[in-house]
C-alpha positions as CSV (number, residue, x, y, z in Angstrom):
1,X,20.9,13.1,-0.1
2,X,20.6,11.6,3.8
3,X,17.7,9.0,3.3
4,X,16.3,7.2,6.0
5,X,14.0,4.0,5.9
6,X,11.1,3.0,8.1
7,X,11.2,-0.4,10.0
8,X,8.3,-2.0,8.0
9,X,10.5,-2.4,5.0
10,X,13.0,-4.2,4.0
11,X,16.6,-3.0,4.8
12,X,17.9,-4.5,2.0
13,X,16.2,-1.3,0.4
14,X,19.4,0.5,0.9
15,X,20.7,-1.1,-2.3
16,X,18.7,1.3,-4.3
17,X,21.1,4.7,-2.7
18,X,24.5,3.7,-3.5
19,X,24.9,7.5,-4.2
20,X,23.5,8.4,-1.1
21,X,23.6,8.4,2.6
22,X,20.8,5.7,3.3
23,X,20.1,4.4,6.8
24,X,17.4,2.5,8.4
25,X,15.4,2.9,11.5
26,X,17.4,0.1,12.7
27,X,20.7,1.2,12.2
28,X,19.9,4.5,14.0
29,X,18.4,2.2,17.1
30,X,14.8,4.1,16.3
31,X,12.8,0.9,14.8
32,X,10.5,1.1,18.4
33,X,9.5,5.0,18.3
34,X,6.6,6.0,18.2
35,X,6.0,7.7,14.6
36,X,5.0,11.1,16.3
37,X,8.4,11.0,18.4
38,X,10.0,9.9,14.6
39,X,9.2,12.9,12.9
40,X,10.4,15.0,15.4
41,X,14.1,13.6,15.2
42,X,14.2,13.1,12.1
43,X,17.3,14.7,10.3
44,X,17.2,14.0,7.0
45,X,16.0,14.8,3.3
46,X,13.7,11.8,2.3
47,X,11.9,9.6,5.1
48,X,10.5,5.9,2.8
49,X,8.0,4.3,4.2
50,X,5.7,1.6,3.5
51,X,2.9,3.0,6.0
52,X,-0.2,4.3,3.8
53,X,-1.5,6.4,6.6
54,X,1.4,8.4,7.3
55,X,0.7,11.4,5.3
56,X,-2.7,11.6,6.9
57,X,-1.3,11.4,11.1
58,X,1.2,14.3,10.7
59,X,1.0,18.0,10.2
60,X,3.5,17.4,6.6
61,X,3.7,21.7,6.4
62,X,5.9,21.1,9.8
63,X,8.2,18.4,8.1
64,X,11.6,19.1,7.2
65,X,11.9,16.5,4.8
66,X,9.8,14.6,2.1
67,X,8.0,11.6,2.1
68,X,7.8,9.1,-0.3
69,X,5.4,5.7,-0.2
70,X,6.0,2.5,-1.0
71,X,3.5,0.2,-2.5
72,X,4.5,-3.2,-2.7
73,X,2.6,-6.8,-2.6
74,X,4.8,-8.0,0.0
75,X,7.8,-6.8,1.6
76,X,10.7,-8.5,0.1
77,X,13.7,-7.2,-1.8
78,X,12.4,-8.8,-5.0
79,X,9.3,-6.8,-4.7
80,X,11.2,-3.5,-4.2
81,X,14.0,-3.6,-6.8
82,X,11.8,-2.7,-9.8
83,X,11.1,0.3,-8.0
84,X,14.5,1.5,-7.5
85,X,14.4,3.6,-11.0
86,X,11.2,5.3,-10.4
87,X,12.2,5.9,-6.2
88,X,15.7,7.6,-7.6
89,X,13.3,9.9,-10.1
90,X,11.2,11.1,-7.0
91,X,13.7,11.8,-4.6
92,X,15.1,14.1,-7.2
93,X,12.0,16.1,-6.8
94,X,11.0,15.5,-4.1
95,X,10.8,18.5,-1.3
96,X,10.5,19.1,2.1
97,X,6.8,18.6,3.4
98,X,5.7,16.8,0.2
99,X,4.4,13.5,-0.4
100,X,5.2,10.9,-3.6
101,X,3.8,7.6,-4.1
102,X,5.6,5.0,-5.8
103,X,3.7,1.9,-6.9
104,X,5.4,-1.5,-7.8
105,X,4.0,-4.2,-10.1
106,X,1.4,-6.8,-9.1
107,X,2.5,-9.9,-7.1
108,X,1.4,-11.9,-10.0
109,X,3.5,-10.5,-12.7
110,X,6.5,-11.2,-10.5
111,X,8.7,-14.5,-10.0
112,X,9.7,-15.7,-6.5
């Protein structure tokens, strides 16, 4: 699957696709567009984001690709590894135009 993460997460993220093709917003040079002008080139299956409002400033039935959301106390790795499992399980369902929310632990069950 071609993955692609936003710029407000971590790019360490990519450590959760080693079966994938995973890229970040700044390895493709896109971290400054405008998320209208993102969507638009967008060439890939899954689009993770950490940005709550997303699936509410697009028209998703135009999307080629699924969205999945990120919910995390802060944006470190350590934050995002415990949701590599559950982020593998909804990109394997995940389809174009649709929307999954994955949702890490609290910030206070976690040591830093």
């Amino acid at each position: 699957m071609r993955v692609v993460i936003d710029a407000s997460i971590d790019p360490r993220l990519v450590e959760a696709f080693a079966d994938h093709h995973a890229q970040t917003l700044f390895d493709l040079g896109w971290q400054e567009l405008k998320d209208h002008v993102l969507v638009k080139r967008l060439e890939c299956d899954v689009f993770v984001t950490a940005d709550r409002g997303f699936e509410h400033e697009h028209n998703l039935k135009s999307l080629s690709f699924g969205i999945i959301i990120l919910h995390v106390e802060r944006n470190k790795i350590i934050f995002y590894r415990p949701l590599f499992e559950p982020l593998l399980q909804a990109m394997a369902t995940i389809r174009p135009s649709e929307v999954v929310h994955v949702y890490g632990p609290p910030a206070a069950q976690e040591q830093v």
